[in-house]
ZABA-76338 format. One record per atom (N, C-alpha, C): residue in three letters; atom name; x, y, z. Coordinates in steps of 0.1 Angstrom, whole numbers, padded with zeros to 4 digits. Layout:
<sefi aa="ALA" at="CA" c1="X" c2="Y" c3="Z"/>
...
// end
This chain:
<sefi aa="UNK" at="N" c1="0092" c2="-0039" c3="0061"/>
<sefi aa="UNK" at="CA" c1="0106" c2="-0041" c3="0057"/>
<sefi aa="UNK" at="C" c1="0114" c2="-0029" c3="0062"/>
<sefi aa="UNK" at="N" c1="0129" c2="-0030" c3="0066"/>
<sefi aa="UNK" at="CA" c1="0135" c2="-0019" c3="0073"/>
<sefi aa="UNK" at="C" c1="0142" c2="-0013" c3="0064"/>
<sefi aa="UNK" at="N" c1="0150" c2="-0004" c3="0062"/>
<sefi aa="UNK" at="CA" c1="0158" c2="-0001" c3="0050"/>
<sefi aa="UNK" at="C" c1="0169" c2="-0015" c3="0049"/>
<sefi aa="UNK" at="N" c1="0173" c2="-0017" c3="0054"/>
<sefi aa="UNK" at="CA" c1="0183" c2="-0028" c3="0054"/>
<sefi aa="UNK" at="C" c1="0178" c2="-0036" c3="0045"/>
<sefi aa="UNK" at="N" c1="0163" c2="-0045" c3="0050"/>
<sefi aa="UNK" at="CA" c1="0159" c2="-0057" c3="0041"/>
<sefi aa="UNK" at="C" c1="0157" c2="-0050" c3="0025"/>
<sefi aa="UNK" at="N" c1="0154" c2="-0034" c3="0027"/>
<sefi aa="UNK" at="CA" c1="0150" c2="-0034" c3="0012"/>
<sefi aa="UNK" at="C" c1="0160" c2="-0033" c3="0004"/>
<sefi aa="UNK" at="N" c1="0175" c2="-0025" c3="0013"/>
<sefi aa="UNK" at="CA" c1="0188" c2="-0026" c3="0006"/>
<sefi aa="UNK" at="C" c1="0190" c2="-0036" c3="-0002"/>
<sefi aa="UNK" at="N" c1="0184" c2="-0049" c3="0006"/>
<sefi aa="UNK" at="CA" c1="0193" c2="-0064" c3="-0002"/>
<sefi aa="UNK" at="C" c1="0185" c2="-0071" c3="-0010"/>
<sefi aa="UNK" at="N" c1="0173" c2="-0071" c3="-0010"/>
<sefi aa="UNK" at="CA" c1="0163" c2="-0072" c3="-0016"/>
<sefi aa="UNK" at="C" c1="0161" c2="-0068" c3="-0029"/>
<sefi aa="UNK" at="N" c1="0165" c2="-0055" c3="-0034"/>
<sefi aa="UNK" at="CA" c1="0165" c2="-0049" c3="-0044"/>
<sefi aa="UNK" at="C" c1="0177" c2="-0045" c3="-0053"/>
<sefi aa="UNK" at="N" c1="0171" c2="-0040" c3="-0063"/>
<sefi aa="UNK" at="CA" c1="0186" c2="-0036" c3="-0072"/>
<sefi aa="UNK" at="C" c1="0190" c2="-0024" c3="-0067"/>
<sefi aa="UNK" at="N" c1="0203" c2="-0022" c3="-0074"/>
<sefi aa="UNK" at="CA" c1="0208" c2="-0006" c3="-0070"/>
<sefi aa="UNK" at="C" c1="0201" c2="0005" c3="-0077"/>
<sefi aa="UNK" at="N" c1="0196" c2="0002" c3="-0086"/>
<sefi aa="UNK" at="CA" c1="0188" c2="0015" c3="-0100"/>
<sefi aa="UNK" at="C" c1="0175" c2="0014" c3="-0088"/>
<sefi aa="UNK" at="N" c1="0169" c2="0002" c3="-0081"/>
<sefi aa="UNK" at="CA" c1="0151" c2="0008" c3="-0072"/>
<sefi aa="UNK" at="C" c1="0154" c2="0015" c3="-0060"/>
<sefi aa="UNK" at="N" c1="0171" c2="0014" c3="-0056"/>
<sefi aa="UNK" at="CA" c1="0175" c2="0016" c3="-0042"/>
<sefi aa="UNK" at="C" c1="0173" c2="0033" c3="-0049"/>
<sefi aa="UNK" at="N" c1="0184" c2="0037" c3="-0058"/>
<sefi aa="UNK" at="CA" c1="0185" c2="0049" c3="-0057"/>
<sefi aa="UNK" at="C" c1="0174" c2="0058" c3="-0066"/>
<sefi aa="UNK" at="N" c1="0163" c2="0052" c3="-0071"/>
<sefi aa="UNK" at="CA" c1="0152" c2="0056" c3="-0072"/>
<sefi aa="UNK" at="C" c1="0144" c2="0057" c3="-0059"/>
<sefi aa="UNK" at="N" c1="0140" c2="0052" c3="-0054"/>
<sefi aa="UNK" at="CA" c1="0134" c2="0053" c3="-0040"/>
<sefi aa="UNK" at="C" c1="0142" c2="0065" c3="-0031"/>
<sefi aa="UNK" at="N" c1="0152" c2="0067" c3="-0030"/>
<sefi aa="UNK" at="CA" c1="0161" c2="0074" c3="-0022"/>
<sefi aa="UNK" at="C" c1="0156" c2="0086" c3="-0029"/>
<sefi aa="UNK" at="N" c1="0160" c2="0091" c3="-0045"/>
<sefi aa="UNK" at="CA" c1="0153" c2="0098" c3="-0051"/>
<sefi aa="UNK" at="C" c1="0141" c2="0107" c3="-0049"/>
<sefi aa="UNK" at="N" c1="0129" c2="0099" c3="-0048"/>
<sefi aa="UNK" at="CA" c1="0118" c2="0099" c3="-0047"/>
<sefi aa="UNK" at="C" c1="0115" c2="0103" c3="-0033"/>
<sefi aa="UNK" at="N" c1="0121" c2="0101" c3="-0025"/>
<sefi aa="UNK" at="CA" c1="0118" c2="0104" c3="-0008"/>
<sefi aa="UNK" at="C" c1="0133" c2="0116" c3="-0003"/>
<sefi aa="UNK" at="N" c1="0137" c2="0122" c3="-0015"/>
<sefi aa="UNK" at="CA" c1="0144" c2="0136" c3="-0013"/>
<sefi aa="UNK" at="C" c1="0156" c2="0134" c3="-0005"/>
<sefi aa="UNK" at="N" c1="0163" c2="0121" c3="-0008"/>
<sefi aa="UNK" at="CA" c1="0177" c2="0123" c3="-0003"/>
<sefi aa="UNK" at="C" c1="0185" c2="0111" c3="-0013"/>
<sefi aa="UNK" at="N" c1="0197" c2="0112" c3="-0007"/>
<sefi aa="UNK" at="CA" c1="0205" c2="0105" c3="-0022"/>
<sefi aa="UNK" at="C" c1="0213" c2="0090" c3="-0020"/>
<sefi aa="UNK" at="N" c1="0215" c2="0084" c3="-0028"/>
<sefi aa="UNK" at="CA" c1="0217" c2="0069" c3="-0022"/>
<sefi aa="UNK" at="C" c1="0229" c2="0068" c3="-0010"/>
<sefi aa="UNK" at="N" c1="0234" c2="0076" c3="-0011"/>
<sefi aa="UNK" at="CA" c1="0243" c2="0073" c3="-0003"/>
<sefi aa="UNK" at="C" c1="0241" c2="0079" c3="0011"/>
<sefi aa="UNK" at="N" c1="0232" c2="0086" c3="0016"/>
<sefi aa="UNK" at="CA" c1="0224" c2="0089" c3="0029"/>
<sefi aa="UNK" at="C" c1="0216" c2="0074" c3="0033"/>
<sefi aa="UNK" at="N" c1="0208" c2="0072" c3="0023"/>
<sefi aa="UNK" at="CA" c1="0202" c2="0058" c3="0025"/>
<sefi aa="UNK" at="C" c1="0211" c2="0046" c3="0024"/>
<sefi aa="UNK" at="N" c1="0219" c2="0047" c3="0018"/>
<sefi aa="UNK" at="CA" c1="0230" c2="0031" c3="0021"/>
<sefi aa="UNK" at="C" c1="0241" c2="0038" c3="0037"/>
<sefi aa="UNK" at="N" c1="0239" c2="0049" c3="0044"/>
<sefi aa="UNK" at="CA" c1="0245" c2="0052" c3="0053"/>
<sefi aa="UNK" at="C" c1="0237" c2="0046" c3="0066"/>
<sefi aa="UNK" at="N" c1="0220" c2="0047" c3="0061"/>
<sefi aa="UNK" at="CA" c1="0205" c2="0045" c3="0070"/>
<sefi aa="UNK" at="C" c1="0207" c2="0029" c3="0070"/>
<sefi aa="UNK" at="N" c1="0210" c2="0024" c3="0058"/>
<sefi aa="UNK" at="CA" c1="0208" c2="0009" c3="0056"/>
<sefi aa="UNK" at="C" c1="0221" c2="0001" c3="0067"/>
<sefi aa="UNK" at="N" c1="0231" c2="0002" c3="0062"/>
<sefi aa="UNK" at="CA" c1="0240" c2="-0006" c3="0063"/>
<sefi aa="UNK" at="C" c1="0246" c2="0003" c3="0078"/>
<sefi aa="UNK" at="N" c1="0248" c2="0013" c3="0079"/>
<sefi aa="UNK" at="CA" c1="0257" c2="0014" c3="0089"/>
<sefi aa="UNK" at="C" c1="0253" c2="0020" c3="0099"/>
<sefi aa="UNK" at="N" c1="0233" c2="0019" c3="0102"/>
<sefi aa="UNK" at="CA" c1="0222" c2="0025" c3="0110"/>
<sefi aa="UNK" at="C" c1="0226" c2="0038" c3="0111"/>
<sefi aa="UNK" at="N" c1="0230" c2="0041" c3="0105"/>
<sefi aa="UNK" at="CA" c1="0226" c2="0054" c3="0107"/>
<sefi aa="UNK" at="C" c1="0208" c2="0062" c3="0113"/>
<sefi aa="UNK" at="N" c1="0206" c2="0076" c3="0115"/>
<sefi aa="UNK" at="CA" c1="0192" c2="0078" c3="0117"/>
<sefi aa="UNK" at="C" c1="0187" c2="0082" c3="0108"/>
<sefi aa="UNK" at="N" c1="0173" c2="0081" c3="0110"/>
<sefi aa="UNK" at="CA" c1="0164" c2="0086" c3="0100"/>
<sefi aa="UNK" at="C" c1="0155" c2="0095" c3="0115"/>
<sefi aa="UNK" at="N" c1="0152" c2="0106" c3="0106"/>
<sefi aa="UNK" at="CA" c1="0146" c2="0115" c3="0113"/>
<sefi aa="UNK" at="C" c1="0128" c2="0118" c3="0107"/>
<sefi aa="UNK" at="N" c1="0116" c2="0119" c3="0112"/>
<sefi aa="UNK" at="CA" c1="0103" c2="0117" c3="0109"/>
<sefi aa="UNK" at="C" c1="0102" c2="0121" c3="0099"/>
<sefi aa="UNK" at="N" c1="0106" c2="0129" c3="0096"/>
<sefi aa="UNK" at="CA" c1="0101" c2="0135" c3="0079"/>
<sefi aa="UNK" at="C" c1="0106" c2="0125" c3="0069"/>
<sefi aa="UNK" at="N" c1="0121" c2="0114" c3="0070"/>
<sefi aa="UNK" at="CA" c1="0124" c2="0110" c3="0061"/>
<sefi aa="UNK" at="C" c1="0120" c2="0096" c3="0062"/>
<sefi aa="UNK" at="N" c1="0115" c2="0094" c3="0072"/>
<sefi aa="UNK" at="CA" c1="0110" c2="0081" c3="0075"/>
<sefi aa="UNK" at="C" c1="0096" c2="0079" c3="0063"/>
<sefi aa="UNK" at="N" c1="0088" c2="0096" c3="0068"/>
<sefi aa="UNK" at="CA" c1="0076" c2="0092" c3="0060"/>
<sefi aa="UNK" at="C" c1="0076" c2="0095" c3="0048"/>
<sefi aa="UNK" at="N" c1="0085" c2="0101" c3="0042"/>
<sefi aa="UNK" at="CA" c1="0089" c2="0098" c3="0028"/>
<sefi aa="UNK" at="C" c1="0093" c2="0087" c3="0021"/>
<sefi aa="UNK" at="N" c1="0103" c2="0079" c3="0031"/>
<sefi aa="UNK" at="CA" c1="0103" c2="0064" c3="0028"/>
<sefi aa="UNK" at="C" c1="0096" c2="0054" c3="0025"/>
<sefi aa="UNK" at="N" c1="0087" c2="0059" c3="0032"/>
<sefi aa="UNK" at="CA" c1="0070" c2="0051" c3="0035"/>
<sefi aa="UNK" at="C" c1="0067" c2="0055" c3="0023"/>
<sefi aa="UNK" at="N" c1="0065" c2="0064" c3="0016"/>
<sefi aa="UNK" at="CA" c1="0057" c2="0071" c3="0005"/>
<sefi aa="UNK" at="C" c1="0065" c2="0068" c3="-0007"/>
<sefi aa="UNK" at="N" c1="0074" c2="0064" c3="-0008"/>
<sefi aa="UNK" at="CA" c1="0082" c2="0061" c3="-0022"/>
<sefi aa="UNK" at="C" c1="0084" c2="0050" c3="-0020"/>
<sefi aa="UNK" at="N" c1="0083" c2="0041" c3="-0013"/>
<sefi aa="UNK" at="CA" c1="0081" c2="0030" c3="-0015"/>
<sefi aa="UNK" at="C" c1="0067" c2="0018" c3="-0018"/>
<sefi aa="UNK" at="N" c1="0055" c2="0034" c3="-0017"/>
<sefi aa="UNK" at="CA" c1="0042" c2="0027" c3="-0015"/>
<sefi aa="UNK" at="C" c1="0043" c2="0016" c3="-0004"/>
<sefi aa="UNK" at="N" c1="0046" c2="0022" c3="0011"/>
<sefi aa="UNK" at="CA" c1="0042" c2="0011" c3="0020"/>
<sefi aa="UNK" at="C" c1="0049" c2="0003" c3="0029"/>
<sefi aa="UNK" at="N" c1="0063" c2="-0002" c3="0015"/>
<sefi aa="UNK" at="CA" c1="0070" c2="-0015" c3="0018"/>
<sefi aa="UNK" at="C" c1="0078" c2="-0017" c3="0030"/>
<sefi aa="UNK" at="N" c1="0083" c2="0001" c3="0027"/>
<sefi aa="UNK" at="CA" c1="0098" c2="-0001" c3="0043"/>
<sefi aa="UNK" at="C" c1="0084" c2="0014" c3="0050"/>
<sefi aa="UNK" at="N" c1="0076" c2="0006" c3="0060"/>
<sefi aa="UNK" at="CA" c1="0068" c2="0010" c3="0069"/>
<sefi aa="UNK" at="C" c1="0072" c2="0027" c3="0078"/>
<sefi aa="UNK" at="N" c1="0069" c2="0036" c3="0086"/>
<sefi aa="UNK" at="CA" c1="0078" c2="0045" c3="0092"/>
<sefi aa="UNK" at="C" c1="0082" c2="0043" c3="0105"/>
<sefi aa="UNK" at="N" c1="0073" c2="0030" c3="0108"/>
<sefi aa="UNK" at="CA" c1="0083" c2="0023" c3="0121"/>
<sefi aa="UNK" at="C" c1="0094" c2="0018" c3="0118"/>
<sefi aa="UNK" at="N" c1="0095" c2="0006" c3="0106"/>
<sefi aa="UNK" at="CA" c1="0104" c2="0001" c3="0106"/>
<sefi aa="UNK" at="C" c1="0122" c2="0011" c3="0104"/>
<sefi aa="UNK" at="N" c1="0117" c2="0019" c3="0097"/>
<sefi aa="UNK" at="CA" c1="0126" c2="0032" c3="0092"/>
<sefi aa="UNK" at="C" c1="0129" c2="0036" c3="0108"/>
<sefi aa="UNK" at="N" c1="0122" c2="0037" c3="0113"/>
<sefi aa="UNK" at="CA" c1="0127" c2="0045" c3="0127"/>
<sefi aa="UNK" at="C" c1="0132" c2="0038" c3="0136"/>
<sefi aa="UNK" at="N" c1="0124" c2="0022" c3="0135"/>
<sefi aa="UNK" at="CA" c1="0133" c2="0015" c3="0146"/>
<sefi aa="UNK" at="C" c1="0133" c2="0001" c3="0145"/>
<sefi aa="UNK" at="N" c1="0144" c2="0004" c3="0128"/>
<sefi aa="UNK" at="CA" c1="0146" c2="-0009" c3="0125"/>
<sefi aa="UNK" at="C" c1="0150" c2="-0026" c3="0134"/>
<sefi aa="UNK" at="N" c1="0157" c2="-0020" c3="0145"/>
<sefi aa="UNK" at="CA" c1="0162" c2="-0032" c3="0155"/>
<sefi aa="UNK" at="C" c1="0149" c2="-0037" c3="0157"/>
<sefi aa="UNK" at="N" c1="0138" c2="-0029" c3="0160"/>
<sefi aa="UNK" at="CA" c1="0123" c2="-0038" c3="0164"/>
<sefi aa="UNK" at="C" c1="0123" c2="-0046" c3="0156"/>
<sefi aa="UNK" at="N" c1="0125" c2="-0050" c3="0143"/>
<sefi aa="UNK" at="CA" c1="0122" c2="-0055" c3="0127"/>
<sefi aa="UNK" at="C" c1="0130" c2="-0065" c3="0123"/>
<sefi aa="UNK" at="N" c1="0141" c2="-0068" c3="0130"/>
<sefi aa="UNK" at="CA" c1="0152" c2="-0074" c3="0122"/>
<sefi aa="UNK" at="C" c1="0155" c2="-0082" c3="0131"/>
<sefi aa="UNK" at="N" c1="0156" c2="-0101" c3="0128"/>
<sefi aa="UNK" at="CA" c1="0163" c2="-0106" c3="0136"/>
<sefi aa="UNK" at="C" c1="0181" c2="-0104" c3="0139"/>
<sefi aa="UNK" at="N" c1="0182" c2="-0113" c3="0151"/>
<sefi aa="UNK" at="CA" c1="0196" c2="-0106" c3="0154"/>
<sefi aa="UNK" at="C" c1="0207" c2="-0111" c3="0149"/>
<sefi aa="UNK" at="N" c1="0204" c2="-0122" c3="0140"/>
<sefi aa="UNK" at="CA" c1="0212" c2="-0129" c3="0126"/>
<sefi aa="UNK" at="C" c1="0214" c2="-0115" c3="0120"/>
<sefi aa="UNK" at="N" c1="0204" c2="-0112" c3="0113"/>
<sefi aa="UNK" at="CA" c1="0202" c2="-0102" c3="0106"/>
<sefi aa="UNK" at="C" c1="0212" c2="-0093" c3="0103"/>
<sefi aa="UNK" at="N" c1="0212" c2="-0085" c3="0121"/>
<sefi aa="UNK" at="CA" c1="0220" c2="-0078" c3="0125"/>
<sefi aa="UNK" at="C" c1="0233" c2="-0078" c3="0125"/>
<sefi aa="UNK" at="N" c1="0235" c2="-0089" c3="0129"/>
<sefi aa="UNK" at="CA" c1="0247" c2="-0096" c3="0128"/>
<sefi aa="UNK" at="C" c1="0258" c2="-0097" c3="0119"/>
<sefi aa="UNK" at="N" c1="0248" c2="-0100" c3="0107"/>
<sefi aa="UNK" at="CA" c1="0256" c2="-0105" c3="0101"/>
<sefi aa="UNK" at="C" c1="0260" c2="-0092" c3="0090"/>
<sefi aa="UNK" at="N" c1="0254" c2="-0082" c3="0090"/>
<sefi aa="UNK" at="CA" c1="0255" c2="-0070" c3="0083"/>
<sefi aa="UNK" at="C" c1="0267" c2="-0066" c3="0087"/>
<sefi aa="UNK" at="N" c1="0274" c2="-0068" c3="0104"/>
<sefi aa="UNK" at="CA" c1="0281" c2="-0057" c3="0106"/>
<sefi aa="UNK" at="C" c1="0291" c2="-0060" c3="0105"/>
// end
């Protein structure tokens, strides 16, 4: 799952717990989510690790691999 799909997927209290827990603040990660921002390796695998798994460190790094282009689309 990319940050995107977990953005929408989830509530706002798991988004900014997760962001928390992987040492940055919701609004870095709704900047990663919604407006691709980058994620750089260290925060990728923190992502990976506070989420147990779910948003992968590929997907974190190269969410476009991950997402159809609806997806994409329709986000922006």
């Amino acid at each position: 799952m990319t940050p995107r799909q977990f953005y929408y997927a989830n509530s706002k209290e798991r988004v900014e717990q997760v962001a928390k827990d992987a040492g940055t603040t919701f609004a870095n990660f709704y900047q990663i989510a919604i407006a691709r921002g980058s994620v750089g390796r260290g925060l990728a695998e923190r992502l990976c690790k506070a989420t147990e798994g779910v948003i992968s460190e590929l997907e974190a790094l190269y969410p476009e691999r991950y997402e159809s282009l609806g997806e994409i689309q329709q986000a922006s």
